[in-house]
C-alpha angles and dihedrals in degrees: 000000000000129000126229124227095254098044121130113249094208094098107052086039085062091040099055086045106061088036081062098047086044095059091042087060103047080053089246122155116207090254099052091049095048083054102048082038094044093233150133112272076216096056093049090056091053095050091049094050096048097249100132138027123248147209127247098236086056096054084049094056099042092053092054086052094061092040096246115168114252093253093065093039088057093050101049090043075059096062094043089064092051108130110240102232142168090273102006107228121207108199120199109256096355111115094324104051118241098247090060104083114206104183089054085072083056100053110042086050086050119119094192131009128207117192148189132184127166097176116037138004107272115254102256087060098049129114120217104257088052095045089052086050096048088034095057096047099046091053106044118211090014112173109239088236086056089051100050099058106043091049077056090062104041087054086048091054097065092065076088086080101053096032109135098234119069101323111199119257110233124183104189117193111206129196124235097243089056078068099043099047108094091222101182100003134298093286091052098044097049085051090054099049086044081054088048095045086049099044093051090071091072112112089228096046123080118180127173143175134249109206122221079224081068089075104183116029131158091257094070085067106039096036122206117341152152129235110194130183132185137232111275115235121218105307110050095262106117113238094249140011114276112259136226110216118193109177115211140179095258104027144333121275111215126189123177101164105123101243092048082048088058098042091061097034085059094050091052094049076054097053107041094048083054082058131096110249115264093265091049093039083043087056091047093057094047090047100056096042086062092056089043084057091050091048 
């Protein structure tokens, strides 16, 4: 499979990524896998760092190669057959199933995360009553086992933050109306904006505030995104193109092409500029929180 010279890289980046976890864990060395493959060790380092395309039925042997459970190897034979197009969409339970969650991968290789939400408070600053809340309505008729655990790993998910070797740093701008919506209840939503208030206080976390007062900001017209980059190897050059997240109903949207970088990146310096500083922001949240616990 080709790809075309507007295709979106994401999907043979994850791919490479979880071919590569899964040959850590089977305690492979490249070496060892491009043997029992019959392969080039320099063709397995271009498949794990997202440098080529692949075919399904390679995904399928090297999986069993590394011993993966059939759940995981379909899914990931999934993602080999993505098409690369212009924005690559990944829609819930199409040819990736739902429960196989693509951006985690992102995020967790991100070096630095910019984000903007003007609904609700983005998963790796949510606090567990909230996530069950949010969690619940997004996926209709969901079982309370399911929910639980998959409120478990999006808390987990937040050690990222506070990991001891080079956490991300992530400056999040909010609208007002994240803080004002009673997601959850009154009790629940003054407990969210006290997390964010506390959380801000990490060196690596920046969160500010855009007023209602800002009127017109970049943000009405882009609705809710993420912008993540990636750590920068020795030269200078980052490890892997910066990438555009847009989070839907039905799938994320995910765009890494420069101009479509710059675009976004743009929109955020507006916005943010159209934000309250961290200390005032910081007031705000305490503020309403405190409305939220007087009901």
């Amino acid at each position: 499979m080709t790809e075309g010279p507007t295709g979106s890289t994401v999907p043979r980046r994850q791919l490479g990524r979880h071919l590569r976890d899964l040959r850590n864990r089977a305690r492979l060395t490249v070496r060892a896998a491009a043997k029992k493959l019959e392969w080039s060790e320099a063709k397995m380092w271009r498949i794990e760092t997202g440098q080529t395309s692949l075919r399904s039925l390679d995904v399928q042997a090297m999986c069993s190669v590394y011993g993966a459970p059939e759940h995981l190897t379909e899914a990931l034979m999934g993602l080999a057959k993505e098409t690369k197009a212009r924005g690559w969409w990944h829609a819930y339970g199409d040819v990736i199933p739902e429960g196989f969650d693509v951006y985690v991968g992102l995020e967790e290789a991100a070096a630095s995360l910019f984000s903007y939400q003007n609904d609700i408070v983005p998963g790796l600053l949510q606090t567990v009553g909230y996530a069950r809340e949010v969690t619940r309505t997004h996926i209709q008729g969901i079982s309370d086992e399911d929910l639980d655990g998959r409120v478990r790993l999006r808390i987990e998910r937040q050690t990222l933050l506070t990991r001891v070797t080079d956490p991300p740093t992530f400056h999040v701008a909010l609208n007002e109306g994240v803080l004002r919506r009673p997601i959850g209840g009154r009790e629940v939503m003054a407990e969210q904006l006290e997390h964010l208030v506390e959380v801000s206080e990490l060196p690596n976390v920046a969160i500010r505030v855009i007023p209602f007062a800002a009127g017109m900001h970049s943000g009405v017209v882009t609705g809710p995104f993420v912008i993540l980059r990636f750590p920068r190897n020795g030269d200078g050059t980052e490890t892997e193109p910066p990438t555009v997240y847009a989070d839907g109903y039905t799938g994320g949207l995910y765009l890494d092409k420069p101009k479509e970088v710059e675009q976004y990146e743009s929109a955020f310096r507006g916005i943010w500029e159209s934000s309250l500083d961290e200390q005032a922001s910081r007031r705000l949240l305490s503020e309403v929180a405190g409305s939220h616990e007087q009901g």
